[in-house]
C-alpha positions as protocol buffer text, in pm:
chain_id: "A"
residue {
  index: 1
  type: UNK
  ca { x: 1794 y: 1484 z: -2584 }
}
residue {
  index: 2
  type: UNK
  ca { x: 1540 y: 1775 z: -2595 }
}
residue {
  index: 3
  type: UNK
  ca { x: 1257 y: 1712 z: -2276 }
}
residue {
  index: 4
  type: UNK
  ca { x: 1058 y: 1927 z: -2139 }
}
residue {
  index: 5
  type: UNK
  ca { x: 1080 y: 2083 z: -1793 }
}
residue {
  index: 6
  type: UNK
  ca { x: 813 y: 1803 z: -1653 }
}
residue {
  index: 7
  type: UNK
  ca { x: 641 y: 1735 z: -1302 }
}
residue {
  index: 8
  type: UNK
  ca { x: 762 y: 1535 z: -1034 }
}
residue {
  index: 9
  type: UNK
  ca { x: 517 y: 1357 z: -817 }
}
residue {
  index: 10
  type: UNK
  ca { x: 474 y: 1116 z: -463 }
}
residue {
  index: 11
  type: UNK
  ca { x: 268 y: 795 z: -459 }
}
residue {
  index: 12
  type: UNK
  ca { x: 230 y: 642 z: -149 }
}
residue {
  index: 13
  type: UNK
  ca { x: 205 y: 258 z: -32 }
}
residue {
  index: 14
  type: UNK
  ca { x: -46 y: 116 z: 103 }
}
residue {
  index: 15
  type: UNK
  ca { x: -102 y: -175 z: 394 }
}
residue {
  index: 16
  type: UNK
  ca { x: -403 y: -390 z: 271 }
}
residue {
  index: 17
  type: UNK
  ca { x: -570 y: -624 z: 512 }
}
residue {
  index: 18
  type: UNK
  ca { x: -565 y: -945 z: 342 }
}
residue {
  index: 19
  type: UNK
  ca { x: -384 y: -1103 z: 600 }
}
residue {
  index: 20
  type: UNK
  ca { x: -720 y: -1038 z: 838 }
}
residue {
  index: 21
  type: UNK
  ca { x: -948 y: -1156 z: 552 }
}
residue {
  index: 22
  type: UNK
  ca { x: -1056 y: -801 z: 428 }
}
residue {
  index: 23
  type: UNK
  ca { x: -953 y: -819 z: 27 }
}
residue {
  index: 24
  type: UNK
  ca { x: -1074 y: -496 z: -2 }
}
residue {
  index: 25
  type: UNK
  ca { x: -951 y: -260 z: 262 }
}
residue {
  index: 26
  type: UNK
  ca { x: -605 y: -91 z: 253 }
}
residue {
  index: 27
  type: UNK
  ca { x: -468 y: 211 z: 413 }
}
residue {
  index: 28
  type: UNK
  ca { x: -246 y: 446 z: 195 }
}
residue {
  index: 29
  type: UNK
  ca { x: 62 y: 586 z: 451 }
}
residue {
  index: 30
  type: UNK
  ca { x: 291 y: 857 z: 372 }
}
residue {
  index: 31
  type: UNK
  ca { x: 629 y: 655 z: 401 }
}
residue {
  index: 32
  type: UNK
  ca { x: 737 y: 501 z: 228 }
}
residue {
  index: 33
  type: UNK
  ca { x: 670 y: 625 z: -114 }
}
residue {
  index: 34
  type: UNK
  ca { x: 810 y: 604 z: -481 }
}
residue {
  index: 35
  type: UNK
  ca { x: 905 y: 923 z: -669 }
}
residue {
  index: 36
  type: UNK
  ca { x: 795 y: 938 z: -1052 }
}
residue {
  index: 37
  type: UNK
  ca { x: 938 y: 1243 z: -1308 }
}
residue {
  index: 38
  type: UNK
  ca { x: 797 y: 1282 z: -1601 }
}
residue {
  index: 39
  type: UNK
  ca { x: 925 y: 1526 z: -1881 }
}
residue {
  index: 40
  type: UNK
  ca { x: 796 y: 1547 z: -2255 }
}
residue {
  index: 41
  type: UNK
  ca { x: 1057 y: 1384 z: -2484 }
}
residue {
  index: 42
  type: UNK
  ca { x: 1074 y: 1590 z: -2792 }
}
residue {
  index: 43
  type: UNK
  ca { x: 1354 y: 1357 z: -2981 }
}
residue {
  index: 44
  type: UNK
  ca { x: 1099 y: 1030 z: -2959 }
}
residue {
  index: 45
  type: UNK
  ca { x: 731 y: 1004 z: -2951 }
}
residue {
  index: 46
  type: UNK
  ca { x: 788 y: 635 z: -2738 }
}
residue {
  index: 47
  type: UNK
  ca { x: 729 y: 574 z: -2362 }
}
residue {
  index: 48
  type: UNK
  ca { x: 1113 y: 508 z: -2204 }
}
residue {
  index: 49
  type: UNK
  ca { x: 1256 y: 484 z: -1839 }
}
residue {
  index: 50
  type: UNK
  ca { x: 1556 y: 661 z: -1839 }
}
residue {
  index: 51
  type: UNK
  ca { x: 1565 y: 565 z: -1448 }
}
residue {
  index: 52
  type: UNK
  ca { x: 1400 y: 295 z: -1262 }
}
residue {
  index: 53
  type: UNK
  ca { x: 1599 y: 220 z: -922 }
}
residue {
  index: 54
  type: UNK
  ca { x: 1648 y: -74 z: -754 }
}
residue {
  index: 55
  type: UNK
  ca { x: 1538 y: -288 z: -1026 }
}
residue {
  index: 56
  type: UNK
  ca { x: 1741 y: -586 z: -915 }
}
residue {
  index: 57
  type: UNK
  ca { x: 1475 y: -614 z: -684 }
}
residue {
  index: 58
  type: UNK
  ca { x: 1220 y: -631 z: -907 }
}
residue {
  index: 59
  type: UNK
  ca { x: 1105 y: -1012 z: -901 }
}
residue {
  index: 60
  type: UNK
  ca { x: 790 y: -974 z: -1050 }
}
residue {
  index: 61
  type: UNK
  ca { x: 864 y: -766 z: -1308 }
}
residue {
  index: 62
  type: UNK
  ca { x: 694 y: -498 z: -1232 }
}
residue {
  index: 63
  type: UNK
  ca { x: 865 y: -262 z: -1453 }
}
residue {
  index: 64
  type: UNK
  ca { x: 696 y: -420 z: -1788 }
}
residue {
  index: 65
  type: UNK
  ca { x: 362 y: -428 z: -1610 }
}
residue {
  index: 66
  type: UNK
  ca { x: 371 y: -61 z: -1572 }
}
residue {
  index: 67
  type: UNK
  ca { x: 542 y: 37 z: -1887 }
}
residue {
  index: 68
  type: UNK
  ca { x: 240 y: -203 z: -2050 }
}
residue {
  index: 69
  type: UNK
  ca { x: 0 y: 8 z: -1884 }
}
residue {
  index: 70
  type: UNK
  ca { x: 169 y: 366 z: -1973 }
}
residue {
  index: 71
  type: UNK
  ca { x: 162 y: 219 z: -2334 }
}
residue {
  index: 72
  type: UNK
  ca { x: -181 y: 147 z: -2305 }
}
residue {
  index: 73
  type: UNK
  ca { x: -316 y: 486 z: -2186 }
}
residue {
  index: 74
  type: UNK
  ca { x: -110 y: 669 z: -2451 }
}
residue {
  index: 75
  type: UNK
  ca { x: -301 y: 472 z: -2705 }
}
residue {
  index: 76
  type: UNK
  ca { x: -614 y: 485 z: -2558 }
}
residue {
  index: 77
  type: UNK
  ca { x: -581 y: 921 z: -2542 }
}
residue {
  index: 78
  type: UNK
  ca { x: -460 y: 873 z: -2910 }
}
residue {
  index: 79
  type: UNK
  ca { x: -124 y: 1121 z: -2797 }
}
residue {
  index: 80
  type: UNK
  ca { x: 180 y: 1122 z: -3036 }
}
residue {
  index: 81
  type: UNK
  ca { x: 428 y: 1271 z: -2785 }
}
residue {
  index: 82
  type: UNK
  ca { x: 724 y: 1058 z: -2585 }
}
residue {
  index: 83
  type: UNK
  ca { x: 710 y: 1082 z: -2220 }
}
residue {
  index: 84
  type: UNK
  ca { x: 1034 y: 1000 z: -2079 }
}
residue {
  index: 85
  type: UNK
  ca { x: 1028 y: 854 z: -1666 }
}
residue {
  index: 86
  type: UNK
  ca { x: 1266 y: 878 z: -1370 }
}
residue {
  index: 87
  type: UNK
  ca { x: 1111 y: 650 z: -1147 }
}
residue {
  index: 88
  type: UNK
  ca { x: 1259 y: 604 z: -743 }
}
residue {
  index: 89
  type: UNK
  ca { x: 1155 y: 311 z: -592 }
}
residue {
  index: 90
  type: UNK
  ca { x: 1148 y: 380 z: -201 }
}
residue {
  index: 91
  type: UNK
  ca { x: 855 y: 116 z: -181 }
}
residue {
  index: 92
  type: UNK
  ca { x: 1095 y: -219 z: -100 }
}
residue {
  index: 93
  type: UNK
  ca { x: 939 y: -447 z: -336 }
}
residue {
  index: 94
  type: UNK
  ca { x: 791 y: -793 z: -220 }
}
residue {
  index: 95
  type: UNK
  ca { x: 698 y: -628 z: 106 }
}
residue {
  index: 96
  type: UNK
  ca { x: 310 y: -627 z: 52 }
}
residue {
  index: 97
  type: UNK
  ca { x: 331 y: -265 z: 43 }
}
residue {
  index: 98
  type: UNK
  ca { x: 115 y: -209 z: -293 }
}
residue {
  index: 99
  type: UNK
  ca { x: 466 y: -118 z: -476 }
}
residue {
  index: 100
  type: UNK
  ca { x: 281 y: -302 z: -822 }
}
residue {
  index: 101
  type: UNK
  ca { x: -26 y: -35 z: -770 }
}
residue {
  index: 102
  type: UNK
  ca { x: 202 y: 257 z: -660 }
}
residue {
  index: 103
  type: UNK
  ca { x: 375 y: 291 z: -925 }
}
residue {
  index: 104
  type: UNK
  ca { x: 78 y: 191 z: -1219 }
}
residue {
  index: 105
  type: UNK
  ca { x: -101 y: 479 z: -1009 }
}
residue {
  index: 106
  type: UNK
  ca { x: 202 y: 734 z: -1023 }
}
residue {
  index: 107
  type: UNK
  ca { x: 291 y: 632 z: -1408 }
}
residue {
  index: 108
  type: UNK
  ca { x: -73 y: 713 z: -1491 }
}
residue {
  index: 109
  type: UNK
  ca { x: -136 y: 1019 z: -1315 }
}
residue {
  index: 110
  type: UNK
  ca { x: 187 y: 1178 z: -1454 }
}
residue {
  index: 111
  type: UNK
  ca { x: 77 y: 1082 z: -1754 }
}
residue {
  index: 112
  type: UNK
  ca { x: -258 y: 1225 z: -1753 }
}
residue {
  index: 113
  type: UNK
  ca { x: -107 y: 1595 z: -1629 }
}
residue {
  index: 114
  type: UNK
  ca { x: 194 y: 1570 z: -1874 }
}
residue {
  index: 115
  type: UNK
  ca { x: -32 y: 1502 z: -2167 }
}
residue {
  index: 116
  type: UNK
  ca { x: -328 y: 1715 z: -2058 }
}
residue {
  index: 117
  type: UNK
  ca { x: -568 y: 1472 z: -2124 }
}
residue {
  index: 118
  type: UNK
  ca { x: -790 y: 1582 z: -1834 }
}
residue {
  index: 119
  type: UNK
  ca { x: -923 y: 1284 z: -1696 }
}
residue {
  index: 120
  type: UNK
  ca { x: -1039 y: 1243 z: -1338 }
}
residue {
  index: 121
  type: UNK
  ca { x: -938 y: 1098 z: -1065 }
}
residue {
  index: 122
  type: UNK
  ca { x: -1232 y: 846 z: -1138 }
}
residue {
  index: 123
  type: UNK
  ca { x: -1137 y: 784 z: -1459 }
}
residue {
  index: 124
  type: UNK
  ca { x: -779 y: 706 z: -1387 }
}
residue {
  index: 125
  type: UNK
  ca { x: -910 y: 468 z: -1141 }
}
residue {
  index: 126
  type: UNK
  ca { x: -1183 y: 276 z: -1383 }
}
residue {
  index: 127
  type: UNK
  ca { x: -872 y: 339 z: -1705 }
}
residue {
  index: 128
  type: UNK
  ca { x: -634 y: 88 z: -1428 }
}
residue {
  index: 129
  type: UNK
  ca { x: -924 y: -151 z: -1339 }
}
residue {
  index: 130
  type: UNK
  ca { x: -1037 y: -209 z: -1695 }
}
residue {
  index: 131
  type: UNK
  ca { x: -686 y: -258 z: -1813 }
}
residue {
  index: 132
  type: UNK
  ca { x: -603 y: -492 z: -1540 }
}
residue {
  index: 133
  type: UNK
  ca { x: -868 y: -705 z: -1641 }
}
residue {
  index: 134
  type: UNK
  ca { x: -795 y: -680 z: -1995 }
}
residue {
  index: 135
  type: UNK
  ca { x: -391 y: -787 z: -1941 }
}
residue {
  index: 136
  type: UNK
  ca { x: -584 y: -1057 z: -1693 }
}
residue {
  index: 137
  type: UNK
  ca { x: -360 y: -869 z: -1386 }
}
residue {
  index: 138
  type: UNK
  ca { x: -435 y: -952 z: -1038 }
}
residue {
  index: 139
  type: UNK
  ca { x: -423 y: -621 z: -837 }
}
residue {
  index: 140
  type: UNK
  ca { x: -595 y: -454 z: -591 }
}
residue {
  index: 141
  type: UNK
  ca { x: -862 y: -242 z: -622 }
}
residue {
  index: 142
  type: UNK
  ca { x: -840 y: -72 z: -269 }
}
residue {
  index: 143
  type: UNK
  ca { x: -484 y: -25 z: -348 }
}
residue {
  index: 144
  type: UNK
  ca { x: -571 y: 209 z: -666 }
}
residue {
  index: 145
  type: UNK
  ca { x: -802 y: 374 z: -485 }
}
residue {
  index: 146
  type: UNK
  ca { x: -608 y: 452 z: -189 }
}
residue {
  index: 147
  type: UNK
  ca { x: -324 y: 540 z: -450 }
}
residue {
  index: 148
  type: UNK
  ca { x: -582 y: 844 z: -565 }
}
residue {
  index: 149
  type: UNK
  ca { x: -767 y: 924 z: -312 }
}
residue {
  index: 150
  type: UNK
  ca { x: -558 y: 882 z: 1 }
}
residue {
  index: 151
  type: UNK
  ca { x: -721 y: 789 z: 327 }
}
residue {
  index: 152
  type: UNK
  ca { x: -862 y: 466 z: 421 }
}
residue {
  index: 153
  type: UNK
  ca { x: -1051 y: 273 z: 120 }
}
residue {
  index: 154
  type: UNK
  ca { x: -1298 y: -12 z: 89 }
}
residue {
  index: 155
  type: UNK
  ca { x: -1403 y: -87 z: -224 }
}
residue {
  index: 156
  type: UNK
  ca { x: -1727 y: -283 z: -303 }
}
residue {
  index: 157
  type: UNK
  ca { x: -1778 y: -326 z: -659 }
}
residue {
  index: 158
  type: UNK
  ca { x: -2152 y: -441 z: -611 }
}
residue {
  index: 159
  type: UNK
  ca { x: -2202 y: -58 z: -533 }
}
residue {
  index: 160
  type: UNK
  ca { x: -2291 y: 241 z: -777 }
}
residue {
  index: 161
  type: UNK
  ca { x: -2003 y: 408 z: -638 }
}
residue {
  index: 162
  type: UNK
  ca { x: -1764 y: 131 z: -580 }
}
residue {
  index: 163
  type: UNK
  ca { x: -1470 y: 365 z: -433 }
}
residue {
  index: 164
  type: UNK
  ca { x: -1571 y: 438 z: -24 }
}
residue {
  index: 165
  type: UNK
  ca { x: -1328 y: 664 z: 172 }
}
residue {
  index: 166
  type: UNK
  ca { x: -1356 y: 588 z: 541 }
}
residue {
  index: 167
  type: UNK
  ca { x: -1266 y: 815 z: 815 }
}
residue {
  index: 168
  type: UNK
  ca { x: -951 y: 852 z: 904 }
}
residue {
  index: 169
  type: UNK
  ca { x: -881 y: 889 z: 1308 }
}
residue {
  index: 170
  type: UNK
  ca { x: -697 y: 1156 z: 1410 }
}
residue {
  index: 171
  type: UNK
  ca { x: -397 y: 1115 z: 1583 }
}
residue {
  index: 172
  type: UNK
  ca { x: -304 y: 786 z: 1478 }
}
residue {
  index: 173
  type: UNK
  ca { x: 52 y: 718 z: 1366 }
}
residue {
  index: 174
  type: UNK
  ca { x: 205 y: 387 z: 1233 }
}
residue {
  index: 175
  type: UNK
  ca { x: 525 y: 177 z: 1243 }
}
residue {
  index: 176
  type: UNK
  ca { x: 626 y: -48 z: 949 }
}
residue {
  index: 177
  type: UNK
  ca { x: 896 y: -305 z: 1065 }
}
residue {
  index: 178
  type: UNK
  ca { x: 1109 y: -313 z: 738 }
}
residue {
  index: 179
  type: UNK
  ca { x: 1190 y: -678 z: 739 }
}
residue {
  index: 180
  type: UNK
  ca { x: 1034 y: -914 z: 485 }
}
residue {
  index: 181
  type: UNK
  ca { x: 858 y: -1205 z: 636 }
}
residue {
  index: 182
  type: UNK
  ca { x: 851 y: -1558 z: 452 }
}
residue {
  index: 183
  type: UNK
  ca { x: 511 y: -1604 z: 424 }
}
residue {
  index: 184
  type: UNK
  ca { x: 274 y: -1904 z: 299 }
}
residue {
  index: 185
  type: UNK
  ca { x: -33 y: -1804 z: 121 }
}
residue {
  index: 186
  type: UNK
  ca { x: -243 y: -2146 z: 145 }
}
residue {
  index: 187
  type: UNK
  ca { x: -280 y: -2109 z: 499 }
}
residue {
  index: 188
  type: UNK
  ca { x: -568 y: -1873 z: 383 }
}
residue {
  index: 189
  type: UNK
  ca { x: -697 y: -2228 z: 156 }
}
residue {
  index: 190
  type: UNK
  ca { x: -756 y: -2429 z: 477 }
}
residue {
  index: 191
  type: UNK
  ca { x: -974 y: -2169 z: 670 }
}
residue {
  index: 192
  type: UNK
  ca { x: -1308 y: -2341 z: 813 }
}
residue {
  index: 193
  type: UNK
  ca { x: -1634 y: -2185 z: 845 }
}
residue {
  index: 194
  type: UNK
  ca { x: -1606 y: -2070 z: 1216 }
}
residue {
  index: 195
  type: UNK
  ca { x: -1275 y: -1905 z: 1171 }
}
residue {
  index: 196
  type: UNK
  ca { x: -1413 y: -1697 z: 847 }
}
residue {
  index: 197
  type: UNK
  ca { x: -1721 y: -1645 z: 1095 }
}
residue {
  index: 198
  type: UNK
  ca { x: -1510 y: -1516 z: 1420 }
}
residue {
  index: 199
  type: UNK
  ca { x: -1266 y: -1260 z: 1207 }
}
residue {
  index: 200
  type: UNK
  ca { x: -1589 y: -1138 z: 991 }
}
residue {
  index: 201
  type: UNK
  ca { x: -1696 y: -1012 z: 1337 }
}
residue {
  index: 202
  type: UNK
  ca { x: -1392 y: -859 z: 1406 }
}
residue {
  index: 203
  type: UNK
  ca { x: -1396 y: -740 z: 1075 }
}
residue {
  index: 204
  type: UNK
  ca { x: -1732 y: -543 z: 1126 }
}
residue {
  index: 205
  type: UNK
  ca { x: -1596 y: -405 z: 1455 }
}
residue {
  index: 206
  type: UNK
  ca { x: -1295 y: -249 z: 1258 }
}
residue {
  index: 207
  type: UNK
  ca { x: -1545 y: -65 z: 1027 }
}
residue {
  index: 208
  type: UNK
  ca { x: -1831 y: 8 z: 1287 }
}
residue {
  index: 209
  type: UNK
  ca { x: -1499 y: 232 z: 1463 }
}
residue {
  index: 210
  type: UNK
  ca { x: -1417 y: 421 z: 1155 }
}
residue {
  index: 211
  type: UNK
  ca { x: -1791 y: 545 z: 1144 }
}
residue {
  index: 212
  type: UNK
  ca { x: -1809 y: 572 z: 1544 }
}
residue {
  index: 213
  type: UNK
  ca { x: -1441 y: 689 z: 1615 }
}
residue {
  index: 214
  type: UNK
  ca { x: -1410 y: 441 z: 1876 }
}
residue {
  index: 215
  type: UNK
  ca { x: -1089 y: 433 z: 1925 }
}
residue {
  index: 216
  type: UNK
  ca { x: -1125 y: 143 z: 2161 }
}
residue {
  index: 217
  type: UNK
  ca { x: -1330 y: -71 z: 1933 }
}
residue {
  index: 218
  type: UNK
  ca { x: -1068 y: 34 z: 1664 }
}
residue {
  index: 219
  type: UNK
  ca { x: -775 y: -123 z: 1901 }
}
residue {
  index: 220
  type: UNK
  ca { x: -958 y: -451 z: 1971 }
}
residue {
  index: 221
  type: UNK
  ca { x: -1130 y: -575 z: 1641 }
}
residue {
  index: 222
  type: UNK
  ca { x: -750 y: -560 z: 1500 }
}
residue {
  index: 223
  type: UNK
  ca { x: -622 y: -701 z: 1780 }
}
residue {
  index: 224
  type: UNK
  ca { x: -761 y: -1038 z: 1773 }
}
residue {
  index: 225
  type: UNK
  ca { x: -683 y: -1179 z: 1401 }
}
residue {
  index: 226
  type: UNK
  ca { x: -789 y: -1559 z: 1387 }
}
residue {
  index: 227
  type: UNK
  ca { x: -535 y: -1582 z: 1077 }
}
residue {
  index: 228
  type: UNK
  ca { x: -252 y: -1422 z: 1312 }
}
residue {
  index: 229
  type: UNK
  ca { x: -63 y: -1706 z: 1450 }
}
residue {
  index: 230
  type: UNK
  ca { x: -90 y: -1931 z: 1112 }
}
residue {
  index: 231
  type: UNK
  ca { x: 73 y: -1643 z: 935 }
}
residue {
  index: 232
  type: UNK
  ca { x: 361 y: -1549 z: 1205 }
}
residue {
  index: 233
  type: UNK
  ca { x: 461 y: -1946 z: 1251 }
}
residue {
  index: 234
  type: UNK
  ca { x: 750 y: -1880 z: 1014 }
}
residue {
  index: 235
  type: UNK
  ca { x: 840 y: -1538 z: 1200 }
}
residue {
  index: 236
  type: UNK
  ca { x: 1026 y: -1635 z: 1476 }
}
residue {
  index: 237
  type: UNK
  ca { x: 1037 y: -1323 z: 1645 }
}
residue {
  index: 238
  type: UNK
  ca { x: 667 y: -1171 z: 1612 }
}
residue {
  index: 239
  type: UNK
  ca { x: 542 y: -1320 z: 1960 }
}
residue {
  index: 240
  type: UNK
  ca { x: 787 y: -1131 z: 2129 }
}
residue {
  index: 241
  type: UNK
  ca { x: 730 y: -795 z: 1954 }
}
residue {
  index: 242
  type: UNK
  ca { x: 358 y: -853 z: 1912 }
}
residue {
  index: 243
  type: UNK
  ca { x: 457 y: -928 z: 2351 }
}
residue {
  index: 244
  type: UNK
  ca { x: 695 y: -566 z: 2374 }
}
residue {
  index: 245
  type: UNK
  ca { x: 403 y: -388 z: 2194 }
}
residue {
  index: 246
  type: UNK
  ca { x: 99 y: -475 z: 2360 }
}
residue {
  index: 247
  type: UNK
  ca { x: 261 y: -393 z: 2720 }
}
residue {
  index: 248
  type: UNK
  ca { x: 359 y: -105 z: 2600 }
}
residue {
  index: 249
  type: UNK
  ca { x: -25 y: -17 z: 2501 }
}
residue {
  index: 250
  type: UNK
  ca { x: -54 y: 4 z: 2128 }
}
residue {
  index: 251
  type: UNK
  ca { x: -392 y: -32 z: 1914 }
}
residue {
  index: 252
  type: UNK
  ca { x: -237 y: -285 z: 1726 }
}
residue {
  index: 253
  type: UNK
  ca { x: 43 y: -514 z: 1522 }
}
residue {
  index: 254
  type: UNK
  ca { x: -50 y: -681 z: 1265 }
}
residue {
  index: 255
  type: UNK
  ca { x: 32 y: -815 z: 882 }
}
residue {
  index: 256
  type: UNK
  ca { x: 40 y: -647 z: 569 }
}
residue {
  index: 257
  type: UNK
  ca { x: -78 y: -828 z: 284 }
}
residue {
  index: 258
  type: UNK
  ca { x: -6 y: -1138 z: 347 }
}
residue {
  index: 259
  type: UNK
  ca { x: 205 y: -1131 z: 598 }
}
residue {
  index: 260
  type: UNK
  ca { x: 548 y: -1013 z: 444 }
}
residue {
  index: 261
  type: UNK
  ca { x: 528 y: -657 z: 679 }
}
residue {
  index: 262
  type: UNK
  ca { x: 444 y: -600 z: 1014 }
}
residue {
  index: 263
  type: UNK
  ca { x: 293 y: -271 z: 1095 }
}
residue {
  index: 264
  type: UNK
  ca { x: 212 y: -133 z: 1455 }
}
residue {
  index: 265
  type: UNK
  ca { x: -81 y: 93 z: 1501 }
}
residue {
  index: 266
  type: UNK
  ca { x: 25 y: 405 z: 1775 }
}
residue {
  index: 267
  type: UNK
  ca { x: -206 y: 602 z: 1966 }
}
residue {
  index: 268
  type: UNK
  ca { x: 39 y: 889 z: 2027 }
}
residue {
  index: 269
  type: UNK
  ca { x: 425 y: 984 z: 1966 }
}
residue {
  index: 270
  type: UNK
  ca { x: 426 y: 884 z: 2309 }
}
residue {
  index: 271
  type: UNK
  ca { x: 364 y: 508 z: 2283 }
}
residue {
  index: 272
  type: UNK
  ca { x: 520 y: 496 z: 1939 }
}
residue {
  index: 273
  type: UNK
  ca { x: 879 y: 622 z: 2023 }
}
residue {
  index: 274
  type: UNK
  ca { x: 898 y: 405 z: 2377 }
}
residue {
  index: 275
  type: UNK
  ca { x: 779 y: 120 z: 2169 }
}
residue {
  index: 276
  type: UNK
  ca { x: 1012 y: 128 z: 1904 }
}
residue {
  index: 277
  type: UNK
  ca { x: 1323 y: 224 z: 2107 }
}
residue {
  index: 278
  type: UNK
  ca { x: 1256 y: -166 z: 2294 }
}
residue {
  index: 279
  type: UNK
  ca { x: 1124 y: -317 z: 1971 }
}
residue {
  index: 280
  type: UNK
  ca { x: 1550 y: -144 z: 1813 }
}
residue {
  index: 281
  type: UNK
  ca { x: 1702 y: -304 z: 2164 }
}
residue {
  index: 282
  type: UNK
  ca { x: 1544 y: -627 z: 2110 }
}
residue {
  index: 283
  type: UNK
  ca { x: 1601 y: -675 z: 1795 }
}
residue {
  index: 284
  type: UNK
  ca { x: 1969 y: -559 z: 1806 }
}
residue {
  index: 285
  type: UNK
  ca { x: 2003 y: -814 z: 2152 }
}
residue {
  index: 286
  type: UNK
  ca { x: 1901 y: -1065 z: 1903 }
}
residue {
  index: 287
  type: UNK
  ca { x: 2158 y: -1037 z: 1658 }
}
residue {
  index: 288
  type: UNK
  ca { x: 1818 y: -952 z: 1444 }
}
residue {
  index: 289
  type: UNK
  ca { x: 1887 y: -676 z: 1112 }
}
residue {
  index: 290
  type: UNK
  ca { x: 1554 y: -480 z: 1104 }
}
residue {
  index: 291
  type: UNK
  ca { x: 1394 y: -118 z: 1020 }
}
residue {
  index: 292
  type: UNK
  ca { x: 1107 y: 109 z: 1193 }
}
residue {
  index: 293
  type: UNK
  ca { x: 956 y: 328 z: 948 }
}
residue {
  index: 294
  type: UNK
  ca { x: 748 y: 562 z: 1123 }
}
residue {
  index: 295
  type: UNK
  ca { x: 447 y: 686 z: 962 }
}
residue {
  index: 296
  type: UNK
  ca { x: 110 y: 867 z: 944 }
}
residue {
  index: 297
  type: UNK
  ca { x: -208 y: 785 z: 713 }
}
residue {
  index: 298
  type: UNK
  ca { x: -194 y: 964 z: 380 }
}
residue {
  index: 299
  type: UNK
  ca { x: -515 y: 1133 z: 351 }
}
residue {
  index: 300
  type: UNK
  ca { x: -474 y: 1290 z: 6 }
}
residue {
  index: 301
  type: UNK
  ca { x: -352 y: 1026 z: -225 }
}
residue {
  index: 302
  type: UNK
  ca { x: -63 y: 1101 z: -488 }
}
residue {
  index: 303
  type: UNK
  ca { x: 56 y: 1475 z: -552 }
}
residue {
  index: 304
  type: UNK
  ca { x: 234 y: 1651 z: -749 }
}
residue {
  index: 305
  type: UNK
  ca { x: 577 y: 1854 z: -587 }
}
């Protein structure tokens, strides 16, 4: 098979905030992150993945989603060449980890430099919205957008520039606890008015810190999550670590998504090595199998190696 010498590029995942009622928030983070190649294939003028790991894992299909959407944008640029993929999924899938929007993102984007059709960054984002909505796909936005741009996203659709990049603290580091949580999604259907009312205040505080770099503020409006104890009743060890990590003065643990990741918000190194090393030792005193990631905010979105 003739290809040609190709690029290789690194999307990252993403924690969204569902799980504190913010649909449109998420946070891209350096690890983990799926690796896409993408060489010309001069022998067939069709989209194929040669390589697409871990697909036993792959529940939801996501492979055909994103091939549909590769598909797509060839026809839409009206190109006549093959692309042929490797695609390494290091984004566990079902995790709430925006693996779906990862790799759409990274498929796309390799895409658009392999066939030099020169679109934007904006117009790779509106190209993934509009087909979305056309295959009647529920993804989301803040995910693309954190896929491209990196950083820390809200998107508001109602505005002429939808796509917002927040600020991005410096210094902070993260911890994903690679574990995937059960999770029930219609505790979010029997929320009353004065919870939605208590964690939209919260809510504001999280974005007022961004804009203020209150650090402080920052720590306690994701601190106190009214949906946080409905979602970790079927996680039968979060109280304790939630426990470990507070004394140990982090910002602060929360869910991903849903619920199916925890993720631990550090100050410093400091905090986040002494924390994990008692979140391993519990964990391993409990007969418990678990992973710490550690991890940084992505500020710059999906590159190319």
């Amino acid at each position: 098979m003739k290809t040609s010498k190709g690029i290789k590029l690194f999307a990252p995942s993403c924690i969204s905030l569902l799980s504190y009622g913010l649909r449109d928030i998420s946070i891209a983070i350096n690890r983990p992150g799926n690796e896409i190649l993408a060489k010309l294939n001069m022998d067939n003028n069709d989209i194929i993945f040669n390589t697409y790991s871990k697909e036993k894992d792959d529940t939801k299909g996501i492979k055909d989603i994103v091939l549909k959407f590769a598909k797509q944008f060839k026809t839409k640029t009206k190109s006549s060449r093959g692309v042929l993929f490797d695609i390494f999924n290091r984004i566990p899938f079902n995790m709430g980890l925006g693996e779906l929007e990862a790799n759409i993102t990274g498929v796309i984007f390799a895409l658009n430099n392999i066939l030099n059709t020169h679109f934007e960054n904006k117009d790779i984002f509106n190209f993934i919205i509009e087909t979305a909505q056309e295959f009647n796909l529920d993804i989301l936005q803040s995910n693309v957008a954190a896929n491209i741009f990196g950083g820390i996203i809200l998107y508001n659709n109602n505005l002429h520039h939808p796509v917002q990049k927040l600020y991005a603290p410096l210094g902070l580091n993260l911890t994903i606890i690679e574990k995937r949580n059960k999770i029930d999604n219609t505790i979010f259907d029997n929320t009353d008015a004065q919870e939605l009312f208590e964690q939209s205040k919260n809510n504001a505080g999280f974005i007022k810190s961004l804009f203020t770099t209150d650090h402080d503020l920052l720590a306690n409006s994701l601190k106190y999550n009214v949906f946080d104890d409905k979602i970790a009743a079927n996680i039968n060890w979060y109280k304790d670590v939630k426990s470990i990590s507070y004394n140990n003065e982090v910002y602060s643990i929360g869910f991903s998504h849903y619920g199916e990741t925890v993720f631990i918000i550090n100050p410093n190194t400091h905090i986040r090595d002494e924390n994990n090393k008692e979140i391993l030792q519990y964990f391993k005193n409990k007969g418990i199998k678990a992973k710490l990631i550690e991890t940084e905010i992505n500020l710059n979105g999906i590159f190319v190696y």
